[in-house]
Biotite code that builds the C-alpha atoms (Angstrom):
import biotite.structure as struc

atoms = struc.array([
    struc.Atom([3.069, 13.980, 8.930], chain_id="A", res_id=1, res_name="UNK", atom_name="CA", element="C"),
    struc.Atom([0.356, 11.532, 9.820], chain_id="A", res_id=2, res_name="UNK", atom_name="CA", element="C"),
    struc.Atom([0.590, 7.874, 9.857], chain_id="A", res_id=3, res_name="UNK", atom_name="CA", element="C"),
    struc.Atom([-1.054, 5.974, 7.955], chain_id="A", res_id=4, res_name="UNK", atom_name="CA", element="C"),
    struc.Atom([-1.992, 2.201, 8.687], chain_id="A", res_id=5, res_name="UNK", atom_name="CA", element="C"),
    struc.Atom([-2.971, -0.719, 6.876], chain_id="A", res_id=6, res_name="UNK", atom_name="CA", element="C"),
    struc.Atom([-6.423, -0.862, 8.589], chain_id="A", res_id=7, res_name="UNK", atom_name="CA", element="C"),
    struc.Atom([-6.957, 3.156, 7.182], chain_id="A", res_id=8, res_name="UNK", atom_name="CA", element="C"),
    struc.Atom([-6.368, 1.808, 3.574], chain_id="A", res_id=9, res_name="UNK", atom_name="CA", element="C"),
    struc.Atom([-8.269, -1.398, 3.831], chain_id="A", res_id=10, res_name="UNK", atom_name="CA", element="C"),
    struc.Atom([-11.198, 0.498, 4.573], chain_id="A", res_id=11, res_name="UNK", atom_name="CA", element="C"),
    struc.Atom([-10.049, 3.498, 2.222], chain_id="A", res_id=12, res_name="UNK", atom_name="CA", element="C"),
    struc.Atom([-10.172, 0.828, -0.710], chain_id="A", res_id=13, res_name="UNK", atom_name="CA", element="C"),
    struc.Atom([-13.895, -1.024, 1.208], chain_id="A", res_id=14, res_name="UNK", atom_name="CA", element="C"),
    struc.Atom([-15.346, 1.826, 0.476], chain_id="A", res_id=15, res_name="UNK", atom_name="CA", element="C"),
    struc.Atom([-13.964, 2.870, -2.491], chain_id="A", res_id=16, res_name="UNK", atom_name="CA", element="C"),
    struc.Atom([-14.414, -0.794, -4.477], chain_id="A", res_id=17, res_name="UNK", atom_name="CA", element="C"),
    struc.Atom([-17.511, -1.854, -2.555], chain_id="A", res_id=18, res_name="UNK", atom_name="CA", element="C"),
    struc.Atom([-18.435, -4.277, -5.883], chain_id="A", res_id=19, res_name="UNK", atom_name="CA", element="C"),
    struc.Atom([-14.777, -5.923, -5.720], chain_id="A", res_id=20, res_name="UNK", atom_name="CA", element="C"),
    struc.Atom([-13.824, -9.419, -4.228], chain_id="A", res_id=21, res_name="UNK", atom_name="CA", element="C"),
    struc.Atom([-12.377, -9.071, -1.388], chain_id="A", res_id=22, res_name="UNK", atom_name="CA", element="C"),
    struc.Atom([-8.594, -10.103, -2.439], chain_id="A", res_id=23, res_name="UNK", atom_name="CA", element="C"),
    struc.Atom([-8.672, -7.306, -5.001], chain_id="A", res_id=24, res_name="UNK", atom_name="CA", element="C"),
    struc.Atom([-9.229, -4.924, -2.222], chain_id="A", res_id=25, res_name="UNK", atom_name="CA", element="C"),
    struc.Atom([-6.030, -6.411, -0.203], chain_id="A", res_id=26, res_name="UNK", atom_name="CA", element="C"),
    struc.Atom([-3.949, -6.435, -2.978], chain_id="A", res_id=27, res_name="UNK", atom_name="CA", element="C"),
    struc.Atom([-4.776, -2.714, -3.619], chain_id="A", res_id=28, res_name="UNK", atom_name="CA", element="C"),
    struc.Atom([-4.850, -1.925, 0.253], chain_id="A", res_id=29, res_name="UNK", atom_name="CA", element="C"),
    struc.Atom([-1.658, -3.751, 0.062], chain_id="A", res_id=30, res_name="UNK", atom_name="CA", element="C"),
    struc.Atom([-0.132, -1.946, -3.270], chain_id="A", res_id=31, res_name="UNK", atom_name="CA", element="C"),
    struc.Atom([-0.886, 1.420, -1.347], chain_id="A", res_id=32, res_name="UNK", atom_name="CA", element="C"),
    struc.Atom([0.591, 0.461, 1.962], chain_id="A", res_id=33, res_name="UNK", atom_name="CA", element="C"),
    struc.Atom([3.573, -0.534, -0.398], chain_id="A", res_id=34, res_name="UNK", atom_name="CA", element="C"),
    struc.Atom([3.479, 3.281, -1.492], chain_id="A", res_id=35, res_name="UNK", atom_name="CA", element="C"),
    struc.Atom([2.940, 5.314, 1.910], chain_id="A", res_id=36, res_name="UNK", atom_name="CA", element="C"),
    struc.Atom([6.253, 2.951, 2.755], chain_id="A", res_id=37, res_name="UNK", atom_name="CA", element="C"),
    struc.Atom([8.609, 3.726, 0.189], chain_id="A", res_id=38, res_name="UNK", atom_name="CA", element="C"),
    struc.Atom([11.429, 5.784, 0.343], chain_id="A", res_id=39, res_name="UNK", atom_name="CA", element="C"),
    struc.Atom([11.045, 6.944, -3.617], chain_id="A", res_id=40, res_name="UNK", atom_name="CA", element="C"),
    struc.Atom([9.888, 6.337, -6.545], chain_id="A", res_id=41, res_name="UNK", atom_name="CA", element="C"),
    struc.Atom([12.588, 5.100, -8.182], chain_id="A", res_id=42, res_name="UNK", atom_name="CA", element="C"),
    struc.Atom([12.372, 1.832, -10.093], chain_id="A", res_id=43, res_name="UNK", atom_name="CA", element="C"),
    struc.Atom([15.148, 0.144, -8.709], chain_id="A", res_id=44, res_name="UNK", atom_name="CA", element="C"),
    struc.Atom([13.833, 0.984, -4.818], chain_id="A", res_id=45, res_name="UNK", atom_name="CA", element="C"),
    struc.Atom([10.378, -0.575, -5.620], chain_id="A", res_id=46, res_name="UNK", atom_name="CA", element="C"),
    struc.Atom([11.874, -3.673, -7.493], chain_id="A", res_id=47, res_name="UNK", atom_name="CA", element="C"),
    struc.Atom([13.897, -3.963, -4.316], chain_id="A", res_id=48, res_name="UNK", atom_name="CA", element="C"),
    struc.Atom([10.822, -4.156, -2.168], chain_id="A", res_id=49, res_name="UNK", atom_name="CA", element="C"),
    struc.Atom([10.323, -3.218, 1.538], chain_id="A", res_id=50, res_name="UNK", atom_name="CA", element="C"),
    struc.Atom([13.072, -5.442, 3.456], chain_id="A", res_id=51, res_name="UNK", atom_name="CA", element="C"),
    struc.Atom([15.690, -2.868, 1.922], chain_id="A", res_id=52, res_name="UNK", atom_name="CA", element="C"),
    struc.Atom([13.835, 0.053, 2.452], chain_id="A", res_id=53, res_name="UNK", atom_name="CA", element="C"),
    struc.Atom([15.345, 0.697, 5.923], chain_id="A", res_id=54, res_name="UNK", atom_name="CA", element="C"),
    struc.Atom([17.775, 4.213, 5.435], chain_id="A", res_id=55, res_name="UNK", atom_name="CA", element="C"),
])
């Protein structure tokens, strides 16, 4: 399974949202980091957030 990095989304969401200010394409660069990260997708693990994501 590939990696992939912040810097691959960031420009994954550039080009996608090329009309949007840049902050909306960090949060959403952000928001799918956030997803490639988790560990599922249960509620309670993303209301926990990343520091407790560690198995």
């Amino acid at each position: 399974m590939a990696l992939i990095t912040y810097a691959d989304d960031l420009t994954f969401v550039q080009n996608l949202t090329p009309t949007w200010v840049k902050p909306q394409q960090v949060m959403l660069a952000h928001l799918l980091q956030a997803l490639h990260e988790r560990p599922s997708l249960y509620t309670s693990e993303l209301a926990r957030g990343p520091a407790r994501w560690s198995a």
